[in-house]
N, C-alpha and C positions, 0 to 999 in steps of 0.2 A: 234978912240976910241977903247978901249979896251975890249975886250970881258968880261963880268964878269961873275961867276958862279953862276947856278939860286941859291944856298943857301945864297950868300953875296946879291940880287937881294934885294933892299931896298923896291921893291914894291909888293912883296911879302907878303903874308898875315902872318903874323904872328901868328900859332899855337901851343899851349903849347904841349909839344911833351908827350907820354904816360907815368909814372912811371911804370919803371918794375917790377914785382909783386916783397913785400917784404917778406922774411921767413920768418914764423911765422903766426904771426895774432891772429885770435880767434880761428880759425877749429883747432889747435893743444891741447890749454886751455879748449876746450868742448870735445874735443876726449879723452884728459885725466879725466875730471870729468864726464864723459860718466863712463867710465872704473871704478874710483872711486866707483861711485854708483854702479855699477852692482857689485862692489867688495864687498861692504856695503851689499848688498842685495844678498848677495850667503854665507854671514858668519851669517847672520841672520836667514836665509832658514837653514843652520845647525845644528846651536844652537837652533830654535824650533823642529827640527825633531829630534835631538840628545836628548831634554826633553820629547817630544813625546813618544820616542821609552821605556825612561827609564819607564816612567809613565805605558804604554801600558804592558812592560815587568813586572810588579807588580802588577798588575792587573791580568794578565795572571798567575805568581804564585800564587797568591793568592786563586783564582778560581779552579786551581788546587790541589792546598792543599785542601780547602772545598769537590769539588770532590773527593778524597782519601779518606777523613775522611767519608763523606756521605757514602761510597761503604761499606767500613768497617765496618759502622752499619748497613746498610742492610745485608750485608751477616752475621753477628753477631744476627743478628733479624729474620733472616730466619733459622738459626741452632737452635736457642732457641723455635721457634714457631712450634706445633704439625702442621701438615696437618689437613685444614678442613674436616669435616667430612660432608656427605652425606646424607640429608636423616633424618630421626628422630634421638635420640637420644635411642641407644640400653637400656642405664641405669638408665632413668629417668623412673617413676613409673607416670602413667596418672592415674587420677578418671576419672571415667566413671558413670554419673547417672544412675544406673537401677534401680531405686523405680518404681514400676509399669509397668514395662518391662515386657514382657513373657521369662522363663526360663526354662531349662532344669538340672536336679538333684540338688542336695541341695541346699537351699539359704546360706548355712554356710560355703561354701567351700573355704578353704584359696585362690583361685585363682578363679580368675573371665577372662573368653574370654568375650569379647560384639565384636559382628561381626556387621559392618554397609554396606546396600546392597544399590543401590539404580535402581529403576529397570525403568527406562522411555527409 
């Protein structure tokens, strides 16, 4: 009898042998729609910072200009307005009650001093 080789060997178990991996598949179609998205989501990240920015930028003029204009009338309001003064008023005319006051030389005298002391 003949030698036969174990792979012709009828009494051999018969094993479905592996498929070898095929190119492709799914990991290529999710690595693209991975990529996809992130693309999606890096052009939308732009276009709100790109609105952001413009928003932000017109705000910021704008504040700017009110600042200007504010200074302007302060410093316009600060050249127009005298310096406070100090103290009483040199050219205001006070009454002073002296009816029954004790006095010294005329009661008729166009100026009157009233001197107030207070002695504690």
């Amino acid at each position: 009898m003949a030698k036969q080789k174990p792979e012709n060997d009828p009494r051999r178990e018969m094993r479905p042998r592996p498929l070898p991996p095929r190119p492709g598949g799914p990991v290529p179609f999710a690595t693209l729609g991975a990529v996809g998205l992130l693309l999606a989501v890096t052009v939308f990240n732009w276009v709100e910072n790109t609105r952001f920015q413009k928003n932000v930028t017109t705000k910021l003029d704008a504040l700017t200009t009110g600042m200007t204009q504010l200074s302007s009338k302060v410093a316009a309001a600060a050249k127009n307005t005298p310096p406070a003064q100090k103290g009483p008023d040199p050219n205001k005319v006070y009454t002073v009650k002296t009816a029954g006051a004790p006095i010294m030389g005329s009661p008729k005298a166009p100026i009157i001093i009233a001197e107030f002391s207070d002695f504690q």
